[in-house]
KEKE-225487 format. One record per residue: residue number from 1; chain; x, y, z of N, C-alpha, C in turn. Coordinates in steps of 0.1 Angstrom, whole numbers, plus 5000, padded with zeros to 4 digits. Layout:
N
SITE pos unit   nX   nY   nZ  caX  caY  caZ   cX   cY   cZ
SITE NUM    A    X    Y    Z    X    Y    Z    X    Y    Z
...
***
This chain:
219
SITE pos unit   nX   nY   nZ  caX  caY  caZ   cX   cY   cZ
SITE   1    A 5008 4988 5000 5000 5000 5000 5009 5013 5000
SITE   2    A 5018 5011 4989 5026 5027 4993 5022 5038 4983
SITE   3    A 5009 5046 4990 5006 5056 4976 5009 5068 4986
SITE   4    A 5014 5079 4981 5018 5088 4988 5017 5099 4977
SITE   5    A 5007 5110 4985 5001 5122 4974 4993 5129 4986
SITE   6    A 4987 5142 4981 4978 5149 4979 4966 5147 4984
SITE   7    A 4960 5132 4980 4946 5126 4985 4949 5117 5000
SITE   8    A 4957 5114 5002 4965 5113 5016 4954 5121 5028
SITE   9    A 4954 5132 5024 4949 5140 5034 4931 5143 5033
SITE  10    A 4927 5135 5024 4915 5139 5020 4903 5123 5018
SITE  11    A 4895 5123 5019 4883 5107 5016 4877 5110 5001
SITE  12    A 4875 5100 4997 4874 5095 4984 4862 5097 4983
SITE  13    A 4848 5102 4977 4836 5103 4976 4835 5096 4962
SITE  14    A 4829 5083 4958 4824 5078 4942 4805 5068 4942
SITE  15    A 4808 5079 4935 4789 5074 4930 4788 5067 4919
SITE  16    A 4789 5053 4920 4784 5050 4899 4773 5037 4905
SITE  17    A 4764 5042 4895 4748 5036 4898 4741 5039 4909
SITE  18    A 4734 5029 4913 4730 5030 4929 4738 5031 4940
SITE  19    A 4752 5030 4944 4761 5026 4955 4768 5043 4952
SITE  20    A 4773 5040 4966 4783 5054 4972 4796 5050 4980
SITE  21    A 4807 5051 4977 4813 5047 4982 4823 5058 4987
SITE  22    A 4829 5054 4999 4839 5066 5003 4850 5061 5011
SITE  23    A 4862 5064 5006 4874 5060 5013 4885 5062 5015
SITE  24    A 4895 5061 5027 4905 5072 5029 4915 5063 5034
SITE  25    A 4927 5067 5031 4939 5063 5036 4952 5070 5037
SITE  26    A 4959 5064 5046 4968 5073 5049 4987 5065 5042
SITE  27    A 4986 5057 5038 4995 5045 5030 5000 5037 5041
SITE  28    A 4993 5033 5050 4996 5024 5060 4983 5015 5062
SITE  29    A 4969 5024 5065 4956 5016 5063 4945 5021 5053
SITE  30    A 4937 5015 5054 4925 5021 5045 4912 5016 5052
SITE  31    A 4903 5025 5047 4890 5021 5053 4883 5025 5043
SITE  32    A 4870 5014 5041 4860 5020 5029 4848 5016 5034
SITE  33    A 4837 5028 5035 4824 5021 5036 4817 5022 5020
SITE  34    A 4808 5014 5018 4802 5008 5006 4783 5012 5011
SITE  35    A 4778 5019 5009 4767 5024 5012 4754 5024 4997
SITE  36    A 4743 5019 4995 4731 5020 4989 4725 5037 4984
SITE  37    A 4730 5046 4972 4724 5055 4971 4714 5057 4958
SITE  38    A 4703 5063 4957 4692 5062 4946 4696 5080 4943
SITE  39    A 4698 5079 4930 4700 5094 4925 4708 5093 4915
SITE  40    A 4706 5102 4905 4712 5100 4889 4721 5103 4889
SITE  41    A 4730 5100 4877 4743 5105 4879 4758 5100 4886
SITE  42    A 4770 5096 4878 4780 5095 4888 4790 5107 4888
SITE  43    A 4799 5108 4898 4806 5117 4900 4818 5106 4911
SITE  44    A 4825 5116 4912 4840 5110 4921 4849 5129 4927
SITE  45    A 4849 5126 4937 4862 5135 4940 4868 5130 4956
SITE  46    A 4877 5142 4959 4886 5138 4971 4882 5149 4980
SITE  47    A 4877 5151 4992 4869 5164 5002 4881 5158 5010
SITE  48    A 4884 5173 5013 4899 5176 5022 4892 5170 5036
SITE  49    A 4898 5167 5045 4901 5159 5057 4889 5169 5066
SITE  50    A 4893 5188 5064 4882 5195 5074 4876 5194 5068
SITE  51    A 4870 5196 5058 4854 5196 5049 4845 5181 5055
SITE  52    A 4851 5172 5057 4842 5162 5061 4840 5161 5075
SITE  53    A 4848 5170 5085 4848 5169 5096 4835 5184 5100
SITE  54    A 4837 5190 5088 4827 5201 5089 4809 5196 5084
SITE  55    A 4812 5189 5071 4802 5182 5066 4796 5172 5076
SITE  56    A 4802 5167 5086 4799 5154 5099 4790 5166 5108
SITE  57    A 4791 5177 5110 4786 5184 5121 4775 5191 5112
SITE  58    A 4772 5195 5102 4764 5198 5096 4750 5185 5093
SITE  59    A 4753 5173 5091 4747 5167 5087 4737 5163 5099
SITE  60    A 4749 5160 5108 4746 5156 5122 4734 5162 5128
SITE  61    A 4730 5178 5123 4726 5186 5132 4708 5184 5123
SITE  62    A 4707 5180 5114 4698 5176 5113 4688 5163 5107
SITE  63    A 4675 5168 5107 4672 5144 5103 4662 5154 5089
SITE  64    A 4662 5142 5081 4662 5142 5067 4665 5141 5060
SITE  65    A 4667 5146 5045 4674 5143 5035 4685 5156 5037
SITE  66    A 4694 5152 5031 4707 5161 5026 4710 5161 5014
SITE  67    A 4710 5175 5003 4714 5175 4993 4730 5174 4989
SITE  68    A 4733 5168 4982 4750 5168 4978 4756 5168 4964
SITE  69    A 4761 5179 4959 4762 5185 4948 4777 5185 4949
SITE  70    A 4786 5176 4936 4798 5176 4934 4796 5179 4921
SITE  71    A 4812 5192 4916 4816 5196 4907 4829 5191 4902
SITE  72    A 4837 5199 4893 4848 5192 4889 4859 5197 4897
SITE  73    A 4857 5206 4907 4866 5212 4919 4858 5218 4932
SITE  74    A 4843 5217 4936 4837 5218 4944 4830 5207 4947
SITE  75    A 4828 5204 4960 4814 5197 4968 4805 5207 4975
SITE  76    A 4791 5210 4974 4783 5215 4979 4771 5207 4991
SITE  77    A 4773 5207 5001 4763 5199 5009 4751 5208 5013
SITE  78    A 4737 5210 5015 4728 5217 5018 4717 5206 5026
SITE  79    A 4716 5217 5036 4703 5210 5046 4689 5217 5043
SITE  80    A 4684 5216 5053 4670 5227 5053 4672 5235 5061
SITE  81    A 4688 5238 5074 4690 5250 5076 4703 5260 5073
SITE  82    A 4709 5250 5066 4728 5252 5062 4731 5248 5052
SITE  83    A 4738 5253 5046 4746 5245 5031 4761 5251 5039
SITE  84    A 4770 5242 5032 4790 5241 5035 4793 5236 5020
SITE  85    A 4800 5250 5016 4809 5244 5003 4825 5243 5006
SITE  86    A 4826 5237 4993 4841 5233 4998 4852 5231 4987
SITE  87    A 4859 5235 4983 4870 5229 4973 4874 5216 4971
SITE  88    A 4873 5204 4967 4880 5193 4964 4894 5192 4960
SITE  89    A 4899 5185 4967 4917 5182 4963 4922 5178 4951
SITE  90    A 4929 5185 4942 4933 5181 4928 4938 5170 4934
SITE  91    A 4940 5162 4921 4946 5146 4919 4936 5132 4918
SITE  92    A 4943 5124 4916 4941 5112 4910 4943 5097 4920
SITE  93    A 4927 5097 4925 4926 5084 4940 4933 5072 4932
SITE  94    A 4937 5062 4937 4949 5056 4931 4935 5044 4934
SITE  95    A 4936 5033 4928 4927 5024 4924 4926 5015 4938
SITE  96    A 4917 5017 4949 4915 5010 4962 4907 4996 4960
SITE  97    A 4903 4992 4946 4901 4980 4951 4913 4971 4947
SITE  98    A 4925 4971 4951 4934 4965 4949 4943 4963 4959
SITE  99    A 4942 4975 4967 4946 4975 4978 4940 4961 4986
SITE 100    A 4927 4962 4985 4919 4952 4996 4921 4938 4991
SITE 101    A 4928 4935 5002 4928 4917 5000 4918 4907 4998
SITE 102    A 4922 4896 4992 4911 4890 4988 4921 4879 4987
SITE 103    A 4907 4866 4986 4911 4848 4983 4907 4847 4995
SITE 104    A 4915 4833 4995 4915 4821 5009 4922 4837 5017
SITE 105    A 4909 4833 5033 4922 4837 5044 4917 4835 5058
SITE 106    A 4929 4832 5065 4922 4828 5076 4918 4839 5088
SITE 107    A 4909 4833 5099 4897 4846 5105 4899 4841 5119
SITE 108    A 4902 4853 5127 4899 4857 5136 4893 4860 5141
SITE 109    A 4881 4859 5147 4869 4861 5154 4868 4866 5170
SITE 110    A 4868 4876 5170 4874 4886 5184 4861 4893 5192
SITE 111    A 4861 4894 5205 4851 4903 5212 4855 4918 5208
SITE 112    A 4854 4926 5200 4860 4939 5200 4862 4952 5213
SITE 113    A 4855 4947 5222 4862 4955 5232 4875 4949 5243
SITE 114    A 4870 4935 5241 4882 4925 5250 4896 4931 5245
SITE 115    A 4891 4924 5231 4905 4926 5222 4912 4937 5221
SITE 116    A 4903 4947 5223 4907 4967 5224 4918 4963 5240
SITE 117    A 4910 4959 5245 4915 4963 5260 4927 4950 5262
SITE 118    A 4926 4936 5256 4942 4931 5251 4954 4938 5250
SITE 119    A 4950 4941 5236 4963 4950 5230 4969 4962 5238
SITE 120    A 4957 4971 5243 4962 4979 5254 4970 4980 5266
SITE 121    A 4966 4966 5274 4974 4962 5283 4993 4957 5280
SITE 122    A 4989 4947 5266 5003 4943 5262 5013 4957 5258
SITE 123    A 5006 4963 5247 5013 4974 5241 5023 4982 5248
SITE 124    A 5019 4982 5265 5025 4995 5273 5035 4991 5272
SITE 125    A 5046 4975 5269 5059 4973 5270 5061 4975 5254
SITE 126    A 5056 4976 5245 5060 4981 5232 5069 4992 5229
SITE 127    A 5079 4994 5221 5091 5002 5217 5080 5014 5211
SITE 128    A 5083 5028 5218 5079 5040 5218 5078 5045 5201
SITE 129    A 5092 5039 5191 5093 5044 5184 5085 5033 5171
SITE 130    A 5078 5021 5174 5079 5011 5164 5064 5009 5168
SITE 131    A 5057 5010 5184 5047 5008 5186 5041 4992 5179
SITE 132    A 5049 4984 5177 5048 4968 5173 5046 4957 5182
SITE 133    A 5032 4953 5177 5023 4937 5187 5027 4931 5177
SITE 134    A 5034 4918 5185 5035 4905 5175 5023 4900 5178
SITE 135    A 5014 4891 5169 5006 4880 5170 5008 4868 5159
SITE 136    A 5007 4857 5170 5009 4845 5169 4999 4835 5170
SITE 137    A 4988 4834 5159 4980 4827 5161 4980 4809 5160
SITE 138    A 4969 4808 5169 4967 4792 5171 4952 4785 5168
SITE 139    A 4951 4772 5170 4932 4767 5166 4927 4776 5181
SITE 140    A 4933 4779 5190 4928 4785 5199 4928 4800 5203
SITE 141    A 4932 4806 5197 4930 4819 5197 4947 4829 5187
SITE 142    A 4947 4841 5200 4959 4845 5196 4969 4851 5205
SITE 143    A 4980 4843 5205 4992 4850 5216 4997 4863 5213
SITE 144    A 4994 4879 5217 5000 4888 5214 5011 4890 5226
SITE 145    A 5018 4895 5222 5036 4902 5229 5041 4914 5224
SITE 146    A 5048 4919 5229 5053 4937 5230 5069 4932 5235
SITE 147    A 5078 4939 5234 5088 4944 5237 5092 4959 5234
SITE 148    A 5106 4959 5241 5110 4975 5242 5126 4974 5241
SITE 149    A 5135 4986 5237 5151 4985 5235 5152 4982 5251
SITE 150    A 5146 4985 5260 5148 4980 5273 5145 4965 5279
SITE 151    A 5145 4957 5272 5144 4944 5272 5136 4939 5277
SITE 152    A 5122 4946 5282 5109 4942 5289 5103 4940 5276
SITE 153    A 5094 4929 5286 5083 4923 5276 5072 4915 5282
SITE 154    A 5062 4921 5272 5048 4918 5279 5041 4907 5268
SITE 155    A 5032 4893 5273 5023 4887 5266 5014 4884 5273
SITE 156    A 5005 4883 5264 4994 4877 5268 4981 4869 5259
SITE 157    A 4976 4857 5262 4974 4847 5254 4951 4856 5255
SITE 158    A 4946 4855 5241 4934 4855 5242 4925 4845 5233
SITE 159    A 4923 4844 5240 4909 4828 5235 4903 4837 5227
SITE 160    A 4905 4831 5217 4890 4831 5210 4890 4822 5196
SITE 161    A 4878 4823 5185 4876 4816 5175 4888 4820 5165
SITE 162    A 4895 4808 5158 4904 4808 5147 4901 4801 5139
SITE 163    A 4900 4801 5133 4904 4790 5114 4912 4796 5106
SITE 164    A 4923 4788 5101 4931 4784 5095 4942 4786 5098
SITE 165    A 4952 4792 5085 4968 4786 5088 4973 4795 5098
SITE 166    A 4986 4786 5106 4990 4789 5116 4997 4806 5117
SITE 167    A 4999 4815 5120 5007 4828 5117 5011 4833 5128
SITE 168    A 5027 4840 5122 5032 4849 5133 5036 4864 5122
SITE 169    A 5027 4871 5128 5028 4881 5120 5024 4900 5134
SITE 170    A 5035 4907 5127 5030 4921 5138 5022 4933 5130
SITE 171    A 5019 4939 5136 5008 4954 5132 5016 4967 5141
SITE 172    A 5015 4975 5140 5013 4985 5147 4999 4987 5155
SITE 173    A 5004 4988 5163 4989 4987 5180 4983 4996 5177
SITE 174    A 4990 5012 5174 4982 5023 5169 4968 5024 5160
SITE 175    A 4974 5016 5151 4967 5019 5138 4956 5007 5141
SITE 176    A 4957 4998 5151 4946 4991 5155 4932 4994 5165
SITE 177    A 4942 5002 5174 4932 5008 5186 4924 5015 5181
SITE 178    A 4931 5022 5166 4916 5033 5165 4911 5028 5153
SITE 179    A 4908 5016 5145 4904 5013 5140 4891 5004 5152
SITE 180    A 4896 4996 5159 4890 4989 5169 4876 4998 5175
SITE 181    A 4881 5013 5182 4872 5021 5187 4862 5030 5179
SITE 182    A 4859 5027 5162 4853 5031 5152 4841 5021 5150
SITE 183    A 4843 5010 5156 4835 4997 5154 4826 4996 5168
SITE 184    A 4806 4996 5160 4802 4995 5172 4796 4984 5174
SITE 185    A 4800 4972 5166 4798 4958 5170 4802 4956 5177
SITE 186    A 4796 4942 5189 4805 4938 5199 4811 4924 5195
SITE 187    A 4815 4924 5181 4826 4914 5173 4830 4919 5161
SITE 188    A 4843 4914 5160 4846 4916 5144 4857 4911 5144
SITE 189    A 4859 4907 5130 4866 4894 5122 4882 4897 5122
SITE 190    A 4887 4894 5121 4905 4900 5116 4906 4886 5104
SITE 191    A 4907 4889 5094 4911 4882 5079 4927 4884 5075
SITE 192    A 4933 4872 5082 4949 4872 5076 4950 4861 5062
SITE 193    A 4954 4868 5052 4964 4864 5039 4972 4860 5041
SITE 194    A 4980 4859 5050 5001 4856 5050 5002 4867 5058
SITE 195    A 5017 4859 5064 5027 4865 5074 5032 4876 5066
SITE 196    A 5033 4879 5056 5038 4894 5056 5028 4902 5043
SITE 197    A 5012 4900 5046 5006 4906 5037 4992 4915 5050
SITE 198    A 4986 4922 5038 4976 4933 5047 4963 4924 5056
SITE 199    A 4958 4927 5065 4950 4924 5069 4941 4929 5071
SITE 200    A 4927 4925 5069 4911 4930 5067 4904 4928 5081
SITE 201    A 4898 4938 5086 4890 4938 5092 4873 4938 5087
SITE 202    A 4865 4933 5092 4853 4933 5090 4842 4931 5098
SITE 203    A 4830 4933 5102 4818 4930 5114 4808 4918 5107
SITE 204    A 4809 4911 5112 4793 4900 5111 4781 4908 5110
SITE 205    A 4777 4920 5111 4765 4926 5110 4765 4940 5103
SITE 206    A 4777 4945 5099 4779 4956 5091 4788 4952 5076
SITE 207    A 4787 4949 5067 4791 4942 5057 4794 4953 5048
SITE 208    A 4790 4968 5051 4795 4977 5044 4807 4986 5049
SITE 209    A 4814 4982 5059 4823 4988 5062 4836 4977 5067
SITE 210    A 4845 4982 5059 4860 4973 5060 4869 4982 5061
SITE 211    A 4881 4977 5066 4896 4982 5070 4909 4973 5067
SITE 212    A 4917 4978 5060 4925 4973 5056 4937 4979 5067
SITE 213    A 4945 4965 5067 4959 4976 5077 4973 4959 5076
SITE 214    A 4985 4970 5069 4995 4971 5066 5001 4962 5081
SITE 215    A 5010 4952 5079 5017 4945 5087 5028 4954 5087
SITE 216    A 5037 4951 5100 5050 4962 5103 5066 4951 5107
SITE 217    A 5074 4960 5104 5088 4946 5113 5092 4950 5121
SITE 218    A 5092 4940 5133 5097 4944 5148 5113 4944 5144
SITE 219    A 5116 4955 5155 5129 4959 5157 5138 4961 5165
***
């Protein structure tokens, strides 16, 4: 996943047919939600990082329909008490369905808040500069571990559902904790490909929202 640009800082907005899709990354993870929309027309652009944070409080503030008007360098959002326009980011979103892994893979089946509060406990002995959980999965769950240049180290073993091949592979704890605290299922999946390829998160009850996140090397 090394795209590094411009759209970095901004979420992907693409309309073709009925579906809406929108997705952002930073070239370490990705997240896309995949949403049902009825209205003519496709369009695509990149809304800078405040514009959606501005557009999130605008929408928020009321129930109904929202109009949303993209141009070939503007997005226009309008309620029934506010409209927020906005410039879109020049450049060219680099092709995300390729990023997202796919085939055989094996699944981790996790309590999402257990597992938040796992990694948290282990991580505190994690190297400040590398922020790297090994996990070591088994038919019975997964052994995560932390170390530090100070030669402490923390593990700890969590039960839960696994299928398939055996792996020892690490993440950055970072980029998991807040992927973890975005999810308001009380489970979701971890999809490993291979010891040194991306891994997918997903929910058993929200099938429109996935996360992709880049494996790291301890050091």
């Amino acid at each position: 996943m090394c795209i590094r640009d411009s759209y970095l800082n901004g979420c992907y907005f693409e309309k073709e047919e009925n579906a809406l899709n929108m997705v952002a990354t930073d070239a370490h993870r990705l997240a896309i939600y995949k949403s049902s929309l009825e209205s003519s027309g496709d369009f695509s652009g990149i809304i800078p990082r405040k514009s959606i944070n501005e557009i999130a409080k605008l929408v928020g503030e009321v129930e109904g329909v929202v109009e949303i008007n993209l141009s070939n360098n503007s997005i226009k959002t309008s309620t029934p008490i506010a409209s927020f326009v906005s410039k879109l980011i020049e450049g060219k979103f680099p092709d995300y369905e390729q990023v997202i892994p796919s085939g055989d893979s094996s699944v981790l089946k996790v309590s999402t808040k257990q597992f938040s509060e796992t990694l948290s406990r282990v991580s505190v002995l994690s190297s400040d500069k590398y922020r790297g959980v090994r996990m070591v999965t088994s038919d019975k769950g997964v052994m995560i571990s932390a170390n530090n240049p100070d030669q402490e180290e923390g593990e700890e073993f969590f039960s839960a559902s696994y299928g398939g091949e055996n792996l020892d592979i690490a993440f950055n704890v970072n980029y998991f904790q807040e992927i973890l605290s975005t999810i308001d299922d009380d489970e979701c999946e971890i999809h490993f490909f291979g010891a040194d390829k991306s891994c997918l998160i997903t929910t058993p009850k929200n099938h429109q929202l996935k996360y992709v996140v880049m494996p790291c090397l301890l050091y």
